[in-house]
C-alpha positions in Angstrom: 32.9 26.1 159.7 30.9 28.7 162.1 32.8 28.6 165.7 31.9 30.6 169.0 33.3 34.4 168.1 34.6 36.1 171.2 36.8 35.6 173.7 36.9 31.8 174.7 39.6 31.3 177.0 37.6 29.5 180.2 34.7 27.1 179.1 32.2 25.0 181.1 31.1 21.8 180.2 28.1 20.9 181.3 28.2 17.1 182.1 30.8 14.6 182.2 29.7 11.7 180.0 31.5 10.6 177.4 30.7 13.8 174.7 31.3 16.1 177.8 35.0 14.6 178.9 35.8 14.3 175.2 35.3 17.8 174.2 37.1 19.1 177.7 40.6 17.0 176.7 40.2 18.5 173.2 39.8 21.9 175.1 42.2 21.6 177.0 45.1 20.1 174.0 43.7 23.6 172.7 45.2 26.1 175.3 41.4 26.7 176.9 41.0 26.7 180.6 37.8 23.8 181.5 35.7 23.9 184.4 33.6 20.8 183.8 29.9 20.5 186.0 28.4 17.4 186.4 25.3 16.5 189.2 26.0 13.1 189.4 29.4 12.4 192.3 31.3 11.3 189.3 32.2 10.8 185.2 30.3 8.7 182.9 26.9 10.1 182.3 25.4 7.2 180.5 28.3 4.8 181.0 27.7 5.1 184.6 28.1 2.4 187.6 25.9 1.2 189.9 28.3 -1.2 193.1 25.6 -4.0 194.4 26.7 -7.0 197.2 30.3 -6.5 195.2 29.4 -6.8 191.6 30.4 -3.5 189.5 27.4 -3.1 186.7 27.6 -0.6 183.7 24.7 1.0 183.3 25.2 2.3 179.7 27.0 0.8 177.0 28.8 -2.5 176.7 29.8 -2.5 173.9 33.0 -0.5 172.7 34.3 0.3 169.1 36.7 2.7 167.2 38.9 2.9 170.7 40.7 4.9 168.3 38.4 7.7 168.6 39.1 7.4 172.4 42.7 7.8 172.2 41.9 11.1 169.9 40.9 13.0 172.7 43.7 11.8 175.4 46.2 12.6 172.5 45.0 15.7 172.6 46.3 16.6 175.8 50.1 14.0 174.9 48.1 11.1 177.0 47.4 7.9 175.3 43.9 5.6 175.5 46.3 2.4 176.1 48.4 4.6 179.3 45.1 4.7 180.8 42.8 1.7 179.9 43.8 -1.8 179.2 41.5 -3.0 176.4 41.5 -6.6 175.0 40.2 -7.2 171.8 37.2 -10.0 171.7 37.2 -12.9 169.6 34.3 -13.7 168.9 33.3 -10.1 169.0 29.5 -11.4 169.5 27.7 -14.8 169.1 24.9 -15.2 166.8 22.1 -17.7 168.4 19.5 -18.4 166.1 16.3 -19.7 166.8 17.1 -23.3 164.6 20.1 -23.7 167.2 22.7 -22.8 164.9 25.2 -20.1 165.9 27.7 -17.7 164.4 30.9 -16.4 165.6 31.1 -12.9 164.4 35.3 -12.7 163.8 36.8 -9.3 163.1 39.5 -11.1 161.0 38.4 -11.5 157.2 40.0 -14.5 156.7 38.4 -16.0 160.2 35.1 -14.7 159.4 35.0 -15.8 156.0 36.0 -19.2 156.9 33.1 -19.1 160.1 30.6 -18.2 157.5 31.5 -21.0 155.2 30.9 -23.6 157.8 27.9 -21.7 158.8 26.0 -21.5 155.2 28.5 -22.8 152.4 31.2 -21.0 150.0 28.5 -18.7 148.2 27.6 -17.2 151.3 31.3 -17.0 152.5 31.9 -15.4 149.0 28.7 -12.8 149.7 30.7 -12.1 153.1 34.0 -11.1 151.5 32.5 -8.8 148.9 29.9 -7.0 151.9 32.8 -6.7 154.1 34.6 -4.7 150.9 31.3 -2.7 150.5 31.7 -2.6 154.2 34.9 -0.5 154.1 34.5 1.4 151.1 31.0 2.5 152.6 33.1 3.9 155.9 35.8 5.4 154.4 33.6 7.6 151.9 31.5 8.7 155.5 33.3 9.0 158.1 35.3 12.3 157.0 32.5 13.6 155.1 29.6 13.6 156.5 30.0 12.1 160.5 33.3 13.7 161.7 32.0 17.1 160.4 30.4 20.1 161.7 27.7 21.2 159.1 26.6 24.7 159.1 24.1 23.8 156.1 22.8 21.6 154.5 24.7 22.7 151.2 27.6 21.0 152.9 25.8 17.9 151.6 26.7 18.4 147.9 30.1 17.4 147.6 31.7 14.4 145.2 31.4 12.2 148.2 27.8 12.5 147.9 27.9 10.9 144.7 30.4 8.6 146.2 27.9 7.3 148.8 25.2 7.3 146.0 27.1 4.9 143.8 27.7 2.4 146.9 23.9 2.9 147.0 23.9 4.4 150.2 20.3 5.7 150.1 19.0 2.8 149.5 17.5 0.3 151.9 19.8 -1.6 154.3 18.0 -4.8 154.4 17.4 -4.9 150.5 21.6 -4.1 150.1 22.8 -6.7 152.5 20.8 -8.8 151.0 22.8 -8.0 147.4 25.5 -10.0 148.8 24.0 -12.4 151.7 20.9 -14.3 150.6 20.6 -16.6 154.2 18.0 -14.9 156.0 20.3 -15.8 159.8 23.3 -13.8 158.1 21.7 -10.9 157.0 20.2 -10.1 160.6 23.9 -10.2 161.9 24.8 -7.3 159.6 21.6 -5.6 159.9 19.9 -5.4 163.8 22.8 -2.5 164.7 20.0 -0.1 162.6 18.0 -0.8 165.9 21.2 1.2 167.6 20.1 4.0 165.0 16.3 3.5 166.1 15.0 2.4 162.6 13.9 -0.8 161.4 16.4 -2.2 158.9 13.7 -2.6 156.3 13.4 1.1 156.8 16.6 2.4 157.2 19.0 3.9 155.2 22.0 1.7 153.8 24.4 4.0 154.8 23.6 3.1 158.2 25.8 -0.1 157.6 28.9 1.7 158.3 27.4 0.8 162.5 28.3 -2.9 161.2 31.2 -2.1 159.7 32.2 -0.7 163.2 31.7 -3.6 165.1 32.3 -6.0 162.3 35.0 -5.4 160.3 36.6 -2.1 162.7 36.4 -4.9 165.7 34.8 -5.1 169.5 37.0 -4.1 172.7 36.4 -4.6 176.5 38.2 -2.3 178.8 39.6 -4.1 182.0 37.2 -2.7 184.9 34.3 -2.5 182.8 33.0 0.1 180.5 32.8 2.8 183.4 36.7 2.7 183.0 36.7 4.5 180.2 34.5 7.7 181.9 37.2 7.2 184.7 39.9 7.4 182.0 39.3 10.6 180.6 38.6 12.3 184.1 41.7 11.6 185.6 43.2 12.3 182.0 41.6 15.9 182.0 41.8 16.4 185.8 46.0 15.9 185.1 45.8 18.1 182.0 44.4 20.9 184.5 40.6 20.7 184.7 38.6 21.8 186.7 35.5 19.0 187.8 33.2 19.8 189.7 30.8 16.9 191.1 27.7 16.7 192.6 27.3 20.2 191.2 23.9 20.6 189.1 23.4 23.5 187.4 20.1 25.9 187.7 20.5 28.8 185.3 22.3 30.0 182.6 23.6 33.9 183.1 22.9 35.8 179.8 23.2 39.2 178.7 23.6 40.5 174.6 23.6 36.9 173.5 26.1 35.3 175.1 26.4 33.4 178.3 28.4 35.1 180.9 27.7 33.0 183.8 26.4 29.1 184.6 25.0 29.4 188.2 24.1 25.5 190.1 21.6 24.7 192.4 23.9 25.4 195.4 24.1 28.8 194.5 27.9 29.1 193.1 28.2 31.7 189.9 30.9 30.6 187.7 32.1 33.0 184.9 32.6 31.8 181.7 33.7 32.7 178.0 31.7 29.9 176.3 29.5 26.7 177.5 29.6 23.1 176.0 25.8 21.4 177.1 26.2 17.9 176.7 23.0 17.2 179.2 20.1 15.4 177.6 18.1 17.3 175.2 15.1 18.9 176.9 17.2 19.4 179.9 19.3 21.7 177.3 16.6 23.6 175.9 15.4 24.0 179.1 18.2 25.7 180.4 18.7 27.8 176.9 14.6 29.1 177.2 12.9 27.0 175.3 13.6 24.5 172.0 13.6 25.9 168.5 11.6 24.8 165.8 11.2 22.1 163.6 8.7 21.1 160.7 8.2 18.3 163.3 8.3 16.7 166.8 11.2 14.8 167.3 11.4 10.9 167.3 12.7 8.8 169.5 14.8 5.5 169.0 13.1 2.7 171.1 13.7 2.0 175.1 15.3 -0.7 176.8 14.9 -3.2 179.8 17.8 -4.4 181.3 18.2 -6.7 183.8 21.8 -6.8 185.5 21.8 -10.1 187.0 25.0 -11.4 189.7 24.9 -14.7 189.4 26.4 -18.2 191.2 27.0 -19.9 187.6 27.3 -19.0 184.1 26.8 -20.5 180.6 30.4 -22.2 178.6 27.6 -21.4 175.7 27.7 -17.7 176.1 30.4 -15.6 174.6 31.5 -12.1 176.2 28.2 -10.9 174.0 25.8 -13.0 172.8 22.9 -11.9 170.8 20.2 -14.1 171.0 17.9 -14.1 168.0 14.0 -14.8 168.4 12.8 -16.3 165.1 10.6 -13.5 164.2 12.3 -10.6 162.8 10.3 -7.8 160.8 7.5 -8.5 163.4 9.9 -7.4 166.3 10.6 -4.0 164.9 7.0 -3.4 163.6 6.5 -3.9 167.5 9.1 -1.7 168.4 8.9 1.3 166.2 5.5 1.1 165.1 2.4 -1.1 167.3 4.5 0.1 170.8 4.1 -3.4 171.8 6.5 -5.5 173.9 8.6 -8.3 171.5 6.4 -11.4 171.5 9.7 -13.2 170.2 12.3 -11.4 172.2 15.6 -11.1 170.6 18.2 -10.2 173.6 21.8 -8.8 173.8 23.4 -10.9 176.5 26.6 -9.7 177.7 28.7 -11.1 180.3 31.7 -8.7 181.1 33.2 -11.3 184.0 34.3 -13.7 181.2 37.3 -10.9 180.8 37.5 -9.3 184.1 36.1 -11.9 187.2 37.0 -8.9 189.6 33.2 -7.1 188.3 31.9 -9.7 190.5 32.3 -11.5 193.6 34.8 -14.4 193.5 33.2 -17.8 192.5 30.6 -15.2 191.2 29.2 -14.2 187.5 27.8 -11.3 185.8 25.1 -11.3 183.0 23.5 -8.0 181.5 20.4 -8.8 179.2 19.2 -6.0 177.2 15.6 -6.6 175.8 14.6 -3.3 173.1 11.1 -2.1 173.9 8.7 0.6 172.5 10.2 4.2 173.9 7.0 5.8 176.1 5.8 7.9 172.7 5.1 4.6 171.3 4.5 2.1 173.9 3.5 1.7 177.3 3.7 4.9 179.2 6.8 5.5 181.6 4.4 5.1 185.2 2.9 1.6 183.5 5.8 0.0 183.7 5.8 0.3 187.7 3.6 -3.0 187.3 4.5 -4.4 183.9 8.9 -4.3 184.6 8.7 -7.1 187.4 6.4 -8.8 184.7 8.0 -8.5 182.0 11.4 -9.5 183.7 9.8 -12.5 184.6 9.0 -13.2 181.0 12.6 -13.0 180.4 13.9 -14.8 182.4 11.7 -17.3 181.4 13.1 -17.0 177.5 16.5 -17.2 178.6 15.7 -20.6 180.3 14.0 -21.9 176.9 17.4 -20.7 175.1 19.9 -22.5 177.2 20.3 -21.1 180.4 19.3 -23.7 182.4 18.7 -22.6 186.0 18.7 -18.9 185.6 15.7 -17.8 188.1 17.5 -20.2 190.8 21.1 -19.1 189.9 20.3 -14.9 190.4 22.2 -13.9 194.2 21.8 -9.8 192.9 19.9 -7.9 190.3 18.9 -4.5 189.1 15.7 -4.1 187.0 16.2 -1.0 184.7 12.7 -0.3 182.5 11.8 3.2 180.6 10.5 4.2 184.0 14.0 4.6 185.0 15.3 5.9 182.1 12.2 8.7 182.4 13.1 9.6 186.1 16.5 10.1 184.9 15.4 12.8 182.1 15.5 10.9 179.1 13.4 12.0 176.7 10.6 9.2 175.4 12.1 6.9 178.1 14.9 5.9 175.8 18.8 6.4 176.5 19.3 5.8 172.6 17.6 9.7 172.3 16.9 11.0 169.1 16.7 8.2 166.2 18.2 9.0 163.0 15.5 9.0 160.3 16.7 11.0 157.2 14.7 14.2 158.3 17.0 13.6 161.9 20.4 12.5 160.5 23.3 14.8 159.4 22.5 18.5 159.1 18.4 17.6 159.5 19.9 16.6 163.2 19.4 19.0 165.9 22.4 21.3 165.5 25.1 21.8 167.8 25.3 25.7 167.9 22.5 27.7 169.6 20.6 30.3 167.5 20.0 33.2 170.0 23.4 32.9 171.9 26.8 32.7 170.3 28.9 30.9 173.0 26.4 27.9 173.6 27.2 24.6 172.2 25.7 21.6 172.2 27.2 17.7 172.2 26.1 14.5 172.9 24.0 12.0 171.0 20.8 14.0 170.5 23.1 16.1 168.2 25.6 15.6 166.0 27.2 12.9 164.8 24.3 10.6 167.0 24.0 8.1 169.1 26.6 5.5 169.6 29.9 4.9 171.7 32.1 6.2 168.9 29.6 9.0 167.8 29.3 11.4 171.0 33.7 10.9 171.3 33.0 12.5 168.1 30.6 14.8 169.0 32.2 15.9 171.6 35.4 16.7 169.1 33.3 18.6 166.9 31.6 20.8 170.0 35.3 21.5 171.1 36.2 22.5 167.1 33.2 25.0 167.4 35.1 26.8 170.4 38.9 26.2 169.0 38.4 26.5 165.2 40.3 22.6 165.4 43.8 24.5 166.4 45.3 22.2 168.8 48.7 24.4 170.7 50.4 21.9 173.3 49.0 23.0 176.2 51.5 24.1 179.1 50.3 22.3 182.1 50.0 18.7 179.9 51.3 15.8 181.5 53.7 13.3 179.5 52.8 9.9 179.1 55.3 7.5 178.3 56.1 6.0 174.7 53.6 3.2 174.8 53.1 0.4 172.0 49.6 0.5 169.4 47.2 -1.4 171.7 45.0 -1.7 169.3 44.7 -0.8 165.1 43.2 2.2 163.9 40.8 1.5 160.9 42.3 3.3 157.4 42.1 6.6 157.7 38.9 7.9 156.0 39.0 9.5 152.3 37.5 9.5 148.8 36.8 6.0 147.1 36.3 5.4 143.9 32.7 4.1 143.4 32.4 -0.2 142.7 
């Protein structure tokens, strides 16, 4: 593995999202000194929070998996994930609402799920179930090590007996045409397959290796951290900030200082010059390059997963229907994603990700008082609408919702809504989002592994990049690795206690890590 040659003893960390905090407490378990830059006036990045008429609304991510890859980075400085977040695992993890008016609790259990499936479509499907969610694991195990917790230098790293591995599980084939090997009900194959939208290709598109997302929130299980997801941000910058980093907020920076390709100094708009040995840029892409001089080259523009309209909706009821997330399913289905990834048209048969965070924490909103996010994909701006239509066409198109969401169940939403926030690719433009999608860069096979825009900086040896438009990708899980693998590039993956690290307690497992990943023998 290639890693930052030179002196590396102080780093700045440009942005303190989830990549950015996570490669600063692997920094920092490594002896390094962190000064850690962020322009907003606090941590999250992404999993930010917006305060309205006393609700508390996460504006990223609401869904978390793998906490174990969370508690990596706080063990890194001897804190622990469960010291400083409580989680509580959710059963269901989703619900499946299907246009017929069934429903499906997705259970991480096996047994549970296998017996939820059974009343759901019958013993061969329940049988179908067992043997995916064996695929499932074998699929993750035979990845994870190989070829998403890894830095790749080239793309020679490729061809290694997990390769073959992945081959035999048929990995590069299709992932709608595998999960249908073993699930022939049309309703169950859309709960194992919609998490390629995370990956920003259509399931009938993607690759089947792109399963190991379901197996993630599946099989690996769904969390919900007390206070939101924002508490996890919060988490690791107190975690760092006790471990002896330096954060800096409401500090945005302006120029890079270079001279014989390195960095020697990150200067920020208010005019402050602060000496480094190496930088960790975790900011969005073009904000990145901009700040490095320019992007390098590619055989091809970049492509962009599809946007998102959320609407973050306080509430003076709720529905005993919904689970903490429940996803919603329109009846059409390879329509949707033609629209999304293909026509740039707006779903004409939504399907939604409803999530409703006060069912485990009723302190996010006002007593008496509810909280519902709704999360409608739409085309990214490349595709679709561009970023200033949607001025006119979000209050529109959130009317159109809300209008779906009364057809499906909710009763008396329009008249229920006390507080709300509209967010709509214009917002996720303005805050410098490439394409007007947060889900950045999607993972086609020419974008996905070491095809993906790298996380070293050809020109400058002490740059490095992290974050989801890099490597691993997009995902929860993915930039806590990446931001792991930015910090490896810096330490060479030696991890010396540091000296100023702050005990925590001996604390019970909160929560069960999956098997660890290694070689599997091919089914």
């Amino acid at each position: 593995m290639k890693r930052v040659p030179g002196p590396t003893d102080h780093v700045v960390v440009v942005g303190a999202g989830l990549s950015g905090l996570a490669c600063a407490l692997h920094l920092l378990g490594a002896g390094r000194r962190v000064t850690v830059v962020e322009r907003d006036a606090g941590p999250g990045g992404r999993a930010g929070r917006v305060r309205r008429a006393g609700y508390a609304m996460d504006t990223g991510p609401t869904v978390l998996t793998m906490p174990h890859l969370a508690d990596e980075a706080f063990a890194a400085v001897g804190d622990s994930l469960h010291r400083r977040v409580e989680l509580t695992a959710l059963d269901p993890a989703y619900r499946a609402c299907f246009a017929d008016g069934s429903s499906l609790d997705v259970r991480t259990d096996g047994e549970a799920m296998e017996a939820e499936v059974r009343r759901f479509a019958g013993p061969a499907q329940a049988a179908g179930y067992r043997d995916l969610r064996q695929w499932l694991e074998r699929l993750y195990r035979v990845q994870m090590r190989r070829f998403i917790d890894t830095n790749f230098d080239s793309p020679l790293q490729l061809l290694h007996p997990d390769l073959a591995r992945l081959a035999a599980l048929g990995g590069f084939g299709r992932l709608d045409g595998r999960i249908g090997r073993f699930l022939s009900d049309e309703r169950l194959r859309r709960v194992f397959s919609f998490q390629a939208l995370y990956a920003g290709v259509a399931p009938a598109r993607a690759l089947a290796a792109y399963a190991v997302i379901a197996y993630m929130d599946t099989v690996a299980g769904v969390w919900f951290p007390k206070g939101g997801m924002h508490a996890l941000p919060r988490a690791m910058a107190d975690a760092a900030a006790d471990a002896g980093a330096d954060l800096r907020w409401t500090a945005e920076v302006d120029t890079l200082e270079r001279s014989a390709g390195r960095v020697r100094a990150v200067r920020l708009v208010s005019g402050e010059r602060i000496a480094c040995d190496a930088v960790v840029l975790t900011c969005e892409l073009p904000a990145a390059y901009a700040l490095l001089g320019g992007a390098p080259r590619r055989p091809a523009r970049l492509r962009h997963s599809p946007s998102a309209v959320i609407l973050h909706a306080g509430t003076d009821r709720t529905w005993p229907h919904l689970a903490h997330h429940t996803i919603s399913f329109g009846a059409a289905w390879e329509r949707t994603f033609e629209e999304l990834t293909r026509t740039g048209e707006l779903m004409s048969d939504p399907s939604l990700l409803i999530s409703r965070p006060t069912t485990h924490d009723p302190a996010l909103a006002p007593p008496g008082r509810h909280l519902h996010y709704v999360l409608a994909p739409c085309p990214n701006t490349h595709v679709g609408p561009e970023a200033a239509a949607w001025r006119d066409l979000g209050p529109r198109y959130r009317d159109s919702l809300v209008g779906v969401l009364e057809k499906r169940g909710l009763e008396g939403f329009a008249d229920s809504v006390q507080e709300e926030l509209l967010v709509t690719p214009l917002d996720w433009d303005a805050q410098g989002h490439a394409a007007g999608s947060p889900f950045s860069v999607s993972h086609t096979f020419a974008q996905t592994g070491p095809f993906r825009p790298r996380n070293l900086v050809r020109g400058l040896d002490n740059v490095v990049l992290a974050g989801c438009g890099t490597t691993p990708g997009v995902g929860v899980p993915t930039v806590l690795v990446s931001g792991k693998l930015a910090a490896a590039r810096i330490t060479g993956g030696a991890r010396p206690r540091p000296a100023r690290t702050r005990r925590s307690p001996a604390v019970p497992a909160a929560y069960p890590a999956p098997a660890p990943a290694g070689t599997d023998e091919p089914s």
